[in-house]
C-alpha positions as CSV (number, residue, x, y, z in Angstrom):
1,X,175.0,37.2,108.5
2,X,176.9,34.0,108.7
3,X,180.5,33.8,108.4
4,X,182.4,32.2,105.6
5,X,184.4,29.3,106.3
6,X,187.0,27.9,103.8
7,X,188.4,24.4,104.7
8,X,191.9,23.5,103.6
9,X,192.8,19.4,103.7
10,X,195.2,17.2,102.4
11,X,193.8,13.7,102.5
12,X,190.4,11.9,102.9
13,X,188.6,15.0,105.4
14,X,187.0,13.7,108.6
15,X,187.3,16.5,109.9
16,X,186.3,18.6,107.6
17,X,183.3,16.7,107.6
18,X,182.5,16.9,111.2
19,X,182.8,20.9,110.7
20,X,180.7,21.0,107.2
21,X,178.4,18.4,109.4
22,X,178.4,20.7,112.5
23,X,177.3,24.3,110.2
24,X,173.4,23.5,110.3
25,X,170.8,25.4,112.0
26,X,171.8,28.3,114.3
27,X,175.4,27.9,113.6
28,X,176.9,31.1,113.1
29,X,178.6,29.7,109.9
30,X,178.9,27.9,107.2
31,X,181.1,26.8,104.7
32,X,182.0,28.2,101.7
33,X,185.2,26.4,99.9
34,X,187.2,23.1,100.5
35,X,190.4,23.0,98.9
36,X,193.5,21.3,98.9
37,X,197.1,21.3,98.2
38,X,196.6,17.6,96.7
39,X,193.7,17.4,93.3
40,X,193.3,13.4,94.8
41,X,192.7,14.3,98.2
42,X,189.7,12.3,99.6
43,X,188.2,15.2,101.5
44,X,187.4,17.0,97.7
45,X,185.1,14.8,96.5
46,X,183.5,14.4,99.7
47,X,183.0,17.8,100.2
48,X,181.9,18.3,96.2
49,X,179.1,15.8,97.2
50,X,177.9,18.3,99.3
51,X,177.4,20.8,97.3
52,X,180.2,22.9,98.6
53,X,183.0,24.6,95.9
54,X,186.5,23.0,95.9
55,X,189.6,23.5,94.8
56,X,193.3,22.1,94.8
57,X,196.4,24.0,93.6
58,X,199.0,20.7,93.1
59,X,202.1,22.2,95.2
60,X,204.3,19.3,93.3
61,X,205.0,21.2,90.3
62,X,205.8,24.0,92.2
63,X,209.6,22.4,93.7
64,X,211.1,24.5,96.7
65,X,209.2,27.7,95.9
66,X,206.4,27.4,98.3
67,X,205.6,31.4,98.1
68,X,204.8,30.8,94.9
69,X,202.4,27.5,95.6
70,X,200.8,29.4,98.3
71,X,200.2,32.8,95.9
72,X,198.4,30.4,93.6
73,X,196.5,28.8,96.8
74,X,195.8,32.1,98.6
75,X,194.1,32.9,95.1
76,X,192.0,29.8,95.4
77,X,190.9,30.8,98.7
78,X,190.5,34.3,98.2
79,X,188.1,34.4,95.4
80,X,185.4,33.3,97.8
81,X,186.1,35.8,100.3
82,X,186.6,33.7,103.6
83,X,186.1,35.3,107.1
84,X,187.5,32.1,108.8
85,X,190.3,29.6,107.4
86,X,190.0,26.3,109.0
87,X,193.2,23.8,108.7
88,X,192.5,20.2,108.5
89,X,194.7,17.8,108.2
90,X,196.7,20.0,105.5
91,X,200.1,18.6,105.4
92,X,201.9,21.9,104.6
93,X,203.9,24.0,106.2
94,X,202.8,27.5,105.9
95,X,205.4,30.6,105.3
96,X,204.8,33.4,107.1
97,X,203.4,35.8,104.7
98,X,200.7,33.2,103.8
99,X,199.7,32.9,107.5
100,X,199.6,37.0,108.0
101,X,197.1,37.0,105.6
102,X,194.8,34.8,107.7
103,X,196.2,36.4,110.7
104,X,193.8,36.4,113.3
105,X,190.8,34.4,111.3
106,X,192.6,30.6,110.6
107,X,192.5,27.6,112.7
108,X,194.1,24.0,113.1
109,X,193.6,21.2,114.6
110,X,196.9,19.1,116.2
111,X,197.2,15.4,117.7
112,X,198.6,16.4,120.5
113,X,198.5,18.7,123.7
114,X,199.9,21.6,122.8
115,X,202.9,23.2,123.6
116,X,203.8,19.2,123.7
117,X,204.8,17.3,120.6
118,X,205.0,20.1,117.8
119,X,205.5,18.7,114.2
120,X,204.7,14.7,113.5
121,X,204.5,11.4,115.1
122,X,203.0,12.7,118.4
123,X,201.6,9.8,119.3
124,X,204.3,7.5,119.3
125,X,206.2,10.4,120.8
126,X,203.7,10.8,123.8
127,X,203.3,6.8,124.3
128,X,208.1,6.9,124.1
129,X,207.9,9.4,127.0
130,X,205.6,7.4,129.5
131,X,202.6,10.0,129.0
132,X,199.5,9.4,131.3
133,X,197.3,10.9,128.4
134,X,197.0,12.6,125.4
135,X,194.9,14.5,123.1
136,X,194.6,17.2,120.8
137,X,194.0,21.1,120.7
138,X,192.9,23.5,118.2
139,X,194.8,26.8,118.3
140,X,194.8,30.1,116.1
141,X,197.6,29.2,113.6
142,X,201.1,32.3,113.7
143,X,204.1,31.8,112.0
144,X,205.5,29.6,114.0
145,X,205.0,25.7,113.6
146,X,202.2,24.3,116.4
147,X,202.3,27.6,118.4
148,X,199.4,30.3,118.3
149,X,196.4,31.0,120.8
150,X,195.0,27.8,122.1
151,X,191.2,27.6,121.6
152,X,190.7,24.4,122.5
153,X,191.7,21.0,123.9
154,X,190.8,17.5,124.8
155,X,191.8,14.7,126.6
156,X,192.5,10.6,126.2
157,X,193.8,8.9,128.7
158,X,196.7,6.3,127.4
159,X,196.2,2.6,127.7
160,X,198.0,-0.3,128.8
161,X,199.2,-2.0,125.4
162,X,198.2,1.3,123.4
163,X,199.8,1.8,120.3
164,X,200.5,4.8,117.7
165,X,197.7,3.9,115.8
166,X,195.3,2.9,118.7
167,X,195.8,5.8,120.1
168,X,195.4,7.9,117.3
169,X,192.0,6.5,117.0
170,X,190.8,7.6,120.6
171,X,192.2,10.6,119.3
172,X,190.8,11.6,116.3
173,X,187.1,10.4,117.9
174,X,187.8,13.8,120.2
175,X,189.3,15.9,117.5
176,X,185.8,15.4,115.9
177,X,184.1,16.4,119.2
178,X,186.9,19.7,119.7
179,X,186.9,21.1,116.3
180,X,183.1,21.6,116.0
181,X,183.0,23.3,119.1
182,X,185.8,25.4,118.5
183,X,185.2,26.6,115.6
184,X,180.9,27.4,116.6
185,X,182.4,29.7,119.2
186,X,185.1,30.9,117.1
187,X,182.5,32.2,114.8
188,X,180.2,34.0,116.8
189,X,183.5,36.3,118.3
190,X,184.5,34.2,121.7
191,X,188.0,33.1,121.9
192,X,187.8,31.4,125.1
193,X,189.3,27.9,125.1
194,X,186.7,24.8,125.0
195,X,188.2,22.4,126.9
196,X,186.9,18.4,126.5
């Protein structure tokens, strides 16, 4: 029986299309909702194109009262019965009653090598402290901002005359390579970090 994976995004979805690409075949998964906190988010229509449900609860309206966004989201999600909630590249940050009901099953992917750089800007961070390299790690997401089991991790070395965005790019071409992986073994029960 495969697992059920629900994708949660905020903007165009590469890598939510390197996991929907990646659950073919033997994969122990596949996907089963992609939904977003954002109704123009790239990512929707791209995963609607594949025939996969989706789903975006607007958390605008909502103000300050991000319980109630993410009871309305949660909702979203729930009604198709997830067994795994993969974060990517949703730009919210999650309360801690939200993530307790994912405890255990949900995922995200961060530009940076974790416990380093929490939050944003971590590569212009990691190029201001005279970092040999950097990266990105998927982890199993807890309460607290960037922290959580690390599951995964890879590695880019910096360049001479590398900037944010250069590095980002070298970046994200791992994230694409990491979350995949990550998540395959997630799925079939093994917790034991794939490092790149």
């Amino acid at each position: 029986m495969s697992k059920r994976v629900a994708i949660l995004l905020s903007g165009g979805g590469s890598n939510m299309m390197t996991l929907v690409d990646s659950m073919t075949g033997d994969h122990p998964a596949r996907p089963c909702f992609v939904g977003s906190n954002d109704p123009n988010a790239g990512g929707l229509a791209k995963a609607a194109a594949q025939g996969i449900p989706t789903g975006a609860v607007d958390h605008k309206p909502f103000g300050k009262d991000r319980g109630a966004f993410e009871d309305a989201l949660r909702a979203l999600i729930d009604a198709h019965a997830p067994d795994i909630v993969c974060l990517a590249g949703f730009m919210r940050v999650l309360t801690a009653d939200f993530v307790q009901a994912y405890e255990g099953r949900m995922l995200n992917i961060h530009p940076s090598l974790l416990p380093k750089y929490k939050g944003l800007h971590t590569h212009a961070r990691a190029l201001e402290a005279g970092d040999a390299e950097a990266g990105c790690t998927v982890h199993e997401v807890t309460p607290l901002l960037d922290d959580g089991p690390i599951l995964g991790q890879a590695r880019v070395a910096v360049e001479a005359g590398d900037t944010p965005d250069t590095l980002a790019q070298r970046v994200l071409t791992q994230e694409h390579r990491l979350y995949p992986a990550v998540l395959r073994r997630f799925a079939s029960g093994d917790r034991t970090p794939v490092i790149l």
